[in-house]
N, C-alpha and C positions, 0 to 999 in steps of 0.2 A: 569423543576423541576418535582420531583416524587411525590404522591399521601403518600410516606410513610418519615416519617420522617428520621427514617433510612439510607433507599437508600440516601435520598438527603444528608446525611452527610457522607456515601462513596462518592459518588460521586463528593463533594466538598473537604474533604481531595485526592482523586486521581488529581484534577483540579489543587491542592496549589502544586503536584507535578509533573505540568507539563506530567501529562500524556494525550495521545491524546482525543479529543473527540471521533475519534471512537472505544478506547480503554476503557474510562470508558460506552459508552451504551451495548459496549459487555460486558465487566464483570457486568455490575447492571444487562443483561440480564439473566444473569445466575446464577447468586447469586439469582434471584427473583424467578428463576424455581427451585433451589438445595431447597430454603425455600417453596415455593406452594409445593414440592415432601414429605415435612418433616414434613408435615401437618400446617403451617406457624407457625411453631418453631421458638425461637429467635436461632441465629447458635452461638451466645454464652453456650448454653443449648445443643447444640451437640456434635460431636466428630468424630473423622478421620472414625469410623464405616462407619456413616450416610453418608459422606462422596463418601465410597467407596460402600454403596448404592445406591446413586446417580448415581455415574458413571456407575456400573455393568448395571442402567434402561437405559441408554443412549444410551448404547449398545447391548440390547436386546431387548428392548422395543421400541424405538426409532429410531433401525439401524444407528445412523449419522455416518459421515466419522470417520477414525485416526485423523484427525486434528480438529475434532470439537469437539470430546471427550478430547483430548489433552487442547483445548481451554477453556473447562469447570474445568478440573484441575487447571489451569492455574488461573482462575479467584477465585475460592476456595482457594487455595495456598493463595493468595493474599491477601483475606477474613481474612482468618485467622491467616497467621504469618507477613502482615505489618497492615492491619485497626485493628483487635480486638486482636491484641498482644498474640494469643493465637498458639502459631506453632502445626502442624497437626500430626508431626512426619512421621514414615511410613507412607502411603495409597495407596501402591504396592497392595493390594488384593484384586481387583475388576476385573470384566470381563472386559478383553481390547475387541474393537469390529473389526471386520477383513472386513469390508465393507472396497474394492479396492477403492484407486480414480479411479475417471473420468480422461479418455487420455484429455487432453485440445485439444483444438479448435484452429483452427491453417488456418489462409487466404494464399492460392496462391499470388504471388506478383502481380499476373496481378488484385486480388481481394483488395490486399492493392491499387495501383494503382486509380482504381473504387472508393476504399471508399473514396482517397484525393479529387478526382475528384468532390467529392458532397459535401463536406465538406464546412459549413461557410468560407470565408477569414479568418475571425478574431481567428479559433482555431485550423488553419494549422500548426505555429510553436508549440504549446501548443503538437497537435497528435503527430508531426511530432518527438517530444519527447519523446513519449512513446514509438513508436516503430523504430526510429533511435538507439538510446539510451539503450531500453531495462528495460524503467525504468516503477516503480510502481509511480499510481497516486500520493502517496503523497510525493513520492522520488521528483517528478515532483516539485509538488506546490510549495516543503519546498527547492527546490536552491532558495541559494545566490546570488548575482552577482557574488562575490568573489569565487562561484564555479566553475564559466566556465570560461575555459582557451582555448579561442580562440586559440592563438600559437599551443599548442600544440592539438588541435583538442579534446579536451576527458573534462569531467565533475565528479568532487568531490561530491560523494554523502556520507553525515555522515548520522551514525546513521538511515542506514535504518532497513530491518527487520531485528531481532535478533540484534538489534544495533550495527550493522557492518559496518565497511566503507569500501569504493570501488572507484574505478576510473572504468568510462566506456568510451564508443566513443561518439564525436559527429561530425555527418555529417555533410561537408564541405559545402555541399549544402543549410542549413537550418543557416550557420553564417551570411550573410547579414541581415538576419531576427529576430535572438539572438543581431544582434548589434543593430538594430532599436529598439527593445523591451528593452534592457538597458538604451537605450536614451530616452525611454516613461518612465520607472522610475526612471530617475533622474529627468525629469519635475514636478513627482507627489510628489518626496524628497524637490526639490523648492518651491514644491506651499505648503507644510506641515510646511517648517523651517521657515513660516510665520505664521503660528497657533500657538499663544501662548500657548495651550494646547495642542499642539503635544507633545508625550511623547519619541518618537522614535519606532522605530521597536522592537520587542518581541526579546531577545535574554537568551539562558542557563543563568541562575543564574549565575553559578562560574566566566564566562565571560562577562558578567556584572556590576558586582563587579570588576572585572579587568581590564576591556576598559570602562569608565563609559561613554564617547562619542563615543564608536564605533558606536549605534547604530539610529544617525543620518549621519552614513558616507553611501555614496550608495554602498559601499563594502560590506554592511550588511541585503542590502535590498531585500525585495524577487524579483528574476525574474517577477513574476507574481503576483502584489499585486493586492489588491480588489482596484475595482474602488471608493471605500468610505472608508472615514477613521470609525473604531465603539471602542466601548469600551475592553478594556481588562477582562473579566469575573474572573479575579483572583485580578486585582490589582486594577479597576476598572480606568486605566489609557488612557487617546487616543492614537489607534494605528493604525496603516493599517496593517491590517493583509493579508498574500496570498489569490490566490479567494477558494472559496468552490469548493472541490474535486464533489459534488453532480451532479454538470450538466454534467460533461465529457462524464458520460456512456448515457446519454438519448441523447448526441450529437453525437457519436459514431454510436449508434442502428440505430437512426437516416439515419445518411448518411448510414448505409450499406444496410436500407429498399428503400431509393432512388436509391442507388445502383444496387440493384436487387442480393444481396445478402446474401442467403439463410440461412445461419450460425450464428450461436446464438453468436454476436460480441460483446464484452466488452472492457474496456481498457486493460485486463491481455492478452485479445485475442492478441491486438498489440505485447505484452510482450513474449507470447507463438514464435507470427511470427517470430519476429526480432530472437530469438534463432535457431528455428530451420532452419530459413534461411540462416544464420551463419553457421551452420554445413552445411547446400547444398552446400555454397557454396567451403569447404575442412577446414573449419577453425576448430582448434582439440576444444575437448571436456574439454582440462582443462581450456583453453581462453574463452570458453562461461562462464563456469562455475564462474571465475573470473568475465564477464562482467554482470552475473547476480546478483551476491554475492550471491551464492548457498554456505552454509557450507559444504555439502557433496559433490561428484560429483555423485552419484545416486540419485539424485534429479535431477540433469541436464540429466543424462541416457535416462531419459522416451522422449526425443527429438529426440531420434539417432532411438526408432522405429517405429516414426511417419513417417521418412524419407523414409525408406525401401517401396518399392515398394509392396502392396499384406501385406498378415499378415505375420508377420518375413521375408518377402523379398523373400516369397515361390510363383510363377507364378502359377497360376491357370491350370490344364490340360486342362480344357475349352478353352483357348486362343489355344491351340495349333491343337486340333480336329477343331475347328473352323476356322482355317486360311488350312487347307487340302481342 
């Protein structure tokens, strides 16, 4: 809970609509810097000006990326034409900020190799997902059972970022281990469909309403449920919900420091690999693009000159005076 009464009623209308948890601390994040910026103005009392005030400090002041400028729109936006029913209109006239991303970070396979090698047992198919797969932590968390299609080797991911869906690959290698992990949750479906207060699995409202028992079928249940059942914070119902995205990256860093390697490793790092490994290995640029669910494919681009040997793939004269 917030300290303002406010925030905790954004916060809890974003909740009733199913928006993520780490969606509503980002946007109360920033809704609470747009209002500290505005001298703690009600932004009922504001306007798309202040607004595009904000932004222009963001950007000048601040330096943050395109996408966290972008992010803070985005939460404003929100603010204003779903919680306080007030639409912003325009707010095109502010300094956009031209700070480049960061190339990502991207492991040699003999370095993916290393980090499995140090890796817990217990969160080898969990990694082995991120970067077989290609997928984002909570693309991860949020499969279904009824996402992975063994047969056909590949995983249904809805609703990931930009709520897109996508089908991507999954390693043949890592399916004994996806079928063992199905078979742990249907044990934990058994031992719940004994709890008179088991409510079932969290599932979209519209489908909900329309499989009223889907979600005691293990069709519906997450790959990766928490090992405890807790309460629904919306409905106030018993549920098992998937585990906390929180621990992945401190188990990640983790195994790469036991590993003895050097590179600043996240789970996106797995994300980054798996891509631009794809390309090493001759696979075209629109099929990444596809198995990342990139909208554009210059967003998948910035992988193709990680690849390139040297900057743009240009040999240093050095190598060549040196080898005479």
């Amino acid at each position: 809970m917030y300290q303002s009464p406010f925030l905790n009623e954004i916060s809890r209308f974003m909740l009733t609509r199913r928006y993520s948890k780490r969606t509503v601390e980002t946007y109360i994040y920033w809704i609470t810097a747009y209002i500290r910026f505005c001298g703690k103005q009600h932004p009922k009392t504001l306007s798309g000006v202040d607004v595009e005030r904000f932004l222009t400090h963001l950007a000048v002041d601040r330096m943050v990326s395109v996408s966290t400028q972008k992010l803070a729109l985005n939460a404003l936006v929100f603010l204003y034409d779903k919680f306080l029913d007030q639409p912003l209109g325009d707010v095109s006239q502010f300094r956009r900020t031209h700070r480049q991303a960061k190339l990502p970070t991207v492991l040699t396979e003999p370095e993916v190799a290393a980090l499995f090698a140090h890796l817990p047992v217990q969160y080898r198919l969990l990694i082995g997902l991120l970067y077989g797969s290609g997928l984002r932590r909570l693309e991860l968390l949020r499969l279904r059972v009824q996402d992975v299609d063994i047969d056909m080797k590949q995983l249904r991911i809805w609703n990931g970022k930009g709520f897109k869906h996508r089908i991507t690959t999954l390693a043949v290698e890592l399916i004994p281990f996806i079928e063992r992990q199905i078979q742990r949750v249907k044990w934990y479906l058994e031992e719940d469909l004994l709890n008179p207060n088991f409510a079932g699995v969290w599932m979209p409202d519209a489908l909900a309403r329309k499989y009223q028992k889907a979600n005691k079928t293990l069709a519906w249940q997450y790959v990766f449920p928490s090992p405890r059942l807790s309460v629904d914070p919306v409905s106030g119902l018993i549920r098992r919900h998937h585990l906390d995205e929180s621990a992945l990256n401190r188990i990640i860093k983790a195994a790469a420091s036991n590993a003895g390697i050097g590179k600043n490793v996240s789970s996106h790092t797995l994300r980054h690999s798996f891509a631009t490994h794809l390309l090493q290995s001759g696979c075209d640029i629109r099929t990444v693009q596809q198995q990342l669910g990139h909208a554009d494919v210059k967003t998948t681009e910035i992988y193709t000159h990680i690849i390139k040997q040297g900057a743009n793939g240009v040999h240093s004269p050095l190598s060549r005076v040196l080898a005479q």
